[in-house]
C-alpha positions as CSV (number, residue, x, y, z in Angstrom):
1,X,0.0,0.0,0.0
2,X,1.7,3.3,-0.8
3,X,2.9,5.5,2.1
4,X,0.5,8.9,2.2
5,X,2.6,11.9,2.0
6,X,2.0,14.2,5.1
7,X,2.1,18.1,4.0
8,X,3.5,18.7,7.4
9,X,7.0,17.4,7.7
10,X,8.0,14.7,10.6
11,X,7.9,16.9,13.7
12,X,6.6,20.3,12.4
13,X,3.5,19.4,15.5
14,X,6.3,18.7,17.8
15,X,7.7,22.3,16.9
16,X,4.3,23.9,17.3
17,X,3.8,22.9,20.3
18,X,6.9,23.5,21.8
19,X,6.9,27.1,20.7
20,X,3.5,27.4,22.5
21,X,4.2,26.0,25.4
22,X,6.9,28.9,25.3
23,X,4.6,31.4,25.2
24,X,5.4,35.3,23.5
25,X,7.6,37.2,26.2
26,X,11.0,37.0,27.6
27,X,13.6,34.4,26.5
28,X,10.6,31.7,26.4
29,X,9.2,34.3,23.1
30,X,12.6,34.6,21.7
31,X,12.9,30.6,21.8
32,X,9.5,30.5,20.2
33,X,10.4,33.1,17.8
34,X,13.6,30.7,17.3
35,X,11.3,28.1,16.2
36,X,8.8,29.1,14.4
37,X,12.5,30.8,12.2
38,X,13.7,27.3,12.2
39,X,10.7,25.3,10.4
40,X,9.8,28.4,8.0
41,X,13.7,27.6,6.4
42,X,12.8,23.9,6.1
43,X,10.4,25.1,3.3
44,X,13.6,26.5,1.5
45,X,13.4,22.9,0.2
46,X,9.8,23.0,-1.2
47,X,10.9,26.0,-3.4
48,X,11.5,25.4,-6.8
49,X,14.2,27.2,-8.7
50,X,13.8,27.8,-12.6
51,X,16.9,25.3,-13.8
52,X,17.1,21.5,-12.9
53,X,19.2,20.0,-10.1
54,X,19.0,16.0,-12.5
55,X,17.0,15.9,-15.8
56,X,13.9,14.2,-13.6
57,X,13.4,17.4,-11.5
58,X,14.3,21.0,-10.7
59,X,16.7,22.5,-8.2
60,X,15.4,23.7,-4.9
61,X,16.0,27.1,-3.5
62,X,17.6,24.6,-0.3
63,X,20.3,22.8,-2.8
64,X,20.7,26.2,-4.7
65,X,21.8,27.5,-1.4
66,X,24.1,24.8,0.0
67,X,26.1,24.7,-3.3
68,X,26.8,27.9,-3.2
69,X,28.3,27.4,0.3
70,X,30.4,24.5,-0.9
71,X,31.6,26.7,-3.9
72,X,32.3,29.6,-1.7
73,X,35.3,27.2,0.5
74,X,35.9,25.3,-2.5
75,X,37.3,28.5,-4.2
76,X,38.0,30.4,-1.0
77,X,41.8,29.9,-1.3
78,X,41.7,30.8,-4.8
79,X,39.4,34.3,-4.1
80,X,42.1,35.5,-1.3
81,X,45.0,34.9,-3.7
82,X,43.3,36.9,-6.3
83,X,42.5,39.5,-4.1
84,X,45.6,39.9,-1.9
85,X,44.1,40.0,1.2
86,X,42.2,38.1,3.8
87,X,38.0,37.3,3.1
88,X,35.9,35.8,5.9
89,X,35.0,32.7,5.0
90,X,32.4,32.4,7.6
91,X,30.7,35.1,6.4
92,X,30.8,34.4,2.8
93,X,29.2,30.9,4.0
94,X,26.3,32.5,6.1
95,X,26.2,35.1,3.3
96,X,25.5,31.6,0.7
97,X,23.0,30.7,3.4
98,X,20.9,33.4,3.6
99,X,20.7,35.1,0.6
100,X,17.4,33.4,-1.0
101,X,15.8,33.6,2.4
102,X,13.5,36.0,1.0
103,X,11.6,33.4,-1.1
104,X,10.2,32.2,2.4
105,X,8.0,35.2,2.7
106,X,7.6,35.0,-1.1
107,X,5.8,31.9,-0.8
108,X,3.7,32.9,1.6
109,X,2.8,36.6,0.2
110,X,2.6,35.9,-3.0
111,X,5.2,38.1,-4.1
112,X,9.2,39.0,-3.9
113,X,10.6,42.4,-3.2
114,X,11.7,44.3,-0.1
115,X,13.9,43.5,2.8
116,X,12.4,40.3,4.4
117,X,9.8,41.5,6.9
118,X,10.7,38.4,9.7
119,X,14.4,39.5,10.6
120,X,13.0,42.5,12.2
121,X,10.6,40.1,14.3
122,X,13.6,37.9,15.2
123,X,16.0,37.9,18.5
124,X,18.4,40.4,18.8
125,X,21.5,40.0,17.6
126,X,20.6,37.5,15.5
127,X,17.8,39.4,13.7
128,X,19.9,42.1,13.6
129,X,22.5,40.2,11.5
130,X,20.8,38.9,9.2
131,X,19.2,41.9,8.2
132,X,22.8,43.6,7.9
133,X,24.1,40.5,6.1
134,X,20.9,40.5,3.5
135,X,21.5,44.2,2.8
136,X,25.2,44.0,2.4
137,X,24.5,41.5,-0.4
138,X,21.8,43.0,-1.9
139,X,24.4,45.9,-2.6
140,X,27.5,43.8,-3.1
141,X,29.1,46.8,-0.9
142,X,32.2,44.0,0.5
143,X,34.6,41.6,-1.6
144,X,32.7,38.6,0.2
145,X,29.1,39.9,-0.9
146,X,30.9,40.4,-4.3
147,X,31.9,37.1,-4.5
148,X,28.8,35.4,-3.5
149,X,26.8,37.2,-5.8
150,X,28.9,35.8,-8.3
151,X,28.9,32.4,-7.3
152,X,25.3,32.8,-7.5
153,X,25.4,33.9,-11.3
154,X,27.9,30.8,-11.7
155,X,25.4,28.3,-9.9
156,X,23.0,28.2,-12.6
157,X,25.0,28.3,-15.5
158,X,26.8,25.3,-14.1
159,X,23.7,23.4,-13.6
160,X,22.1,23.8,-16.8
161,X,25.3,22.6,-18.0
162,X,25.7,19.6,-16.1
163,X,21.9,18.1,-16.7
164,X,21.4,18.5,-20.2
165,X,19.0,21.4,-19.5
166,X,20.1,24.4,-21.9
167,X,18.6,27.6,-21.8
168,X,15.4,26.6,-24.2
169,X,13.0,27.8,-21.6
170,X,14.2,31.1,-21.4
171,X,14.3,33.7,-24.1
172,X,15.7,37.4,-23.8
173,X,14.2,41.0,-23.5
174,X,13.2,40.5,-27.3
175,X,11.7,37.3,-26.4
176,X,14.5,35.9,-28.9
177,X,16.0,32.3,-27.6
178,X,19.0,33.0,-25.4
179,X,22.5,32.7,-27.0
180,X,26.2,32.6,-25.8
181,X,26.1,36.4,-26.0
182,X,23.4,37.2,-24.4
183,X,24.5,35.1,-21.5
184,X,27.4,36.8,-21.1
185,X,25.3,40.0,-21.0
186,X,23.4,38.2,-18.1
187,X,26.6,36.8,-16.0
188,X,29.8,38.2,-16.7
189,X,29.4,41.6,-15.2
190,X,29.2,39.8,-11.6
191,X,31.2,36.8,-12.6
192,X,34.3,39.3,-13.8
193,X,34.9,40.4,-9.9
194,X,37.0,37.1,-10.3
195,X,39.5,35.7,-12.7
196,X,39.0,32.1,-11.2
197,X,34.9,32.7,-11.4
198,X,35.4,33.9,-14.9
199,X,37.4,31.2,-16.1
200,X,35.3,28.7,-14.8
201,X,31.8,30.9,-16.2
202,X,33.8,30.6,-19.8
203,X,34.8,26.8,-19.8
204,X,30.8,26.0,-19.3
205,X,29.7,28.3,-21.5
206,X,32.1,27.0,-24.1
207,X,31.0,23.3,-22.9
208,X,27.4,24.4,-23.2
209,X,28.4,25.5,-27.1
210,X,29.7,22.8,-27.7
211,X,27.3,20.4,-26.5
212,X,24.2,22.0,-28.4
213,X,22.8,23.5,-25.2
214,X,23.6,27.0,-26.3
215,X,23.3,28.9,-29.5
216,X,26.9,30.4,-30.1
């Protein structure tokens, strides 16, 4: 008999009602604040992203996220070199981690935009950080934001590259198919903050080319 799929996941009661035993005020209100934080991310892996993560199904904003983490140390070494100087590596990672957390409230509201409303409802410092974190990315105003954002460009690229999926379903301002060019007009100005992300960026477009996944 086949298993029923719960739209709850394993435990998300258990979470409820911990957080309200806990109640709203003091440090029982943060902890329930805490919670309620916690299961909201676990829907990260609900939300689809446009390209595929095998040819069966698509990427989720949760995998999206956590190979741009593994990128970010992979290459780490590599960015400082380039750049001459130290980067934080822990907050390029938590940078990797929280970037998409807007598509939470997306989901729910039915629209993207604006700084995510829930940090401000959060526990100091935490709330605080992530806020500061989300905004320093948004404006790529440090070398690690800089970075990540173009890690994020690379992501998909690489993915479409790596399960077949081209770049049929997506067509350009003139609603012509998208080309090699008009990729580049779409990656390399974040990509180009690194030789090493550039590199990489050409050898799988070049792959893509190659392949028949991408008009020259």
């Amino acid at each position: 008999m086949p298993r029923q799929e719960s739209h709850n996941p394993p435990g998300a009661g258990t979470l409820t009602a911990m957080s309200e035993m806990n109640g709203p005020h003091g440090a029982a209100g943060d902890r329930r604040r805490l919670f309620d934080f916690i299961a909201l991310t676990a829907r990260l892996r609900e939300i689809e992203r446009a390209n595929n993560a095998t040819a069966e199904r698509k990427e989720s904003v949760a995998e999206h996220s956590w190979h741009l983490a593994m990128v970010s140390w992979i290459l780490h070494a590599e960015f400082e070199r380039e750049a001459g100087q130290r980067l934080d590596l822990t907050k390029m990672l938590k940078l990797c981690l929280m970037h998409d957390l807007v598509e939470m409230d997306a989901v729910e509201r039915g629209a993207a935009g604006g700084e995510p409303p829930r940090f401000a409802s959060l526990p100091a410092p935490l709330g605080a950080e992530l806020l500061a974190l989300w905004r320093e990315y948004e404006e790529g105003r440090t070398p690690e934001a800089c970075l990540v954002r173009g890690v994020d460009r690379l992501n998909p690229t690489l993915m479409r590259c790596l399960t077949g999926q081209g770049w049929g379903d997506m067509a350009t301002d003139s609603h012509a198919p998208v080309d090699a060019e008009a990729l580049d007009g779409l990656h390399l100005p974040r990509v180009a903050v690194s030789e090493t992300l550039r590199a990489l960026y050409e050898e799988i477009r070049n792959a893509s080319v190659e392949g028949g996944l991408l008009p020259p």
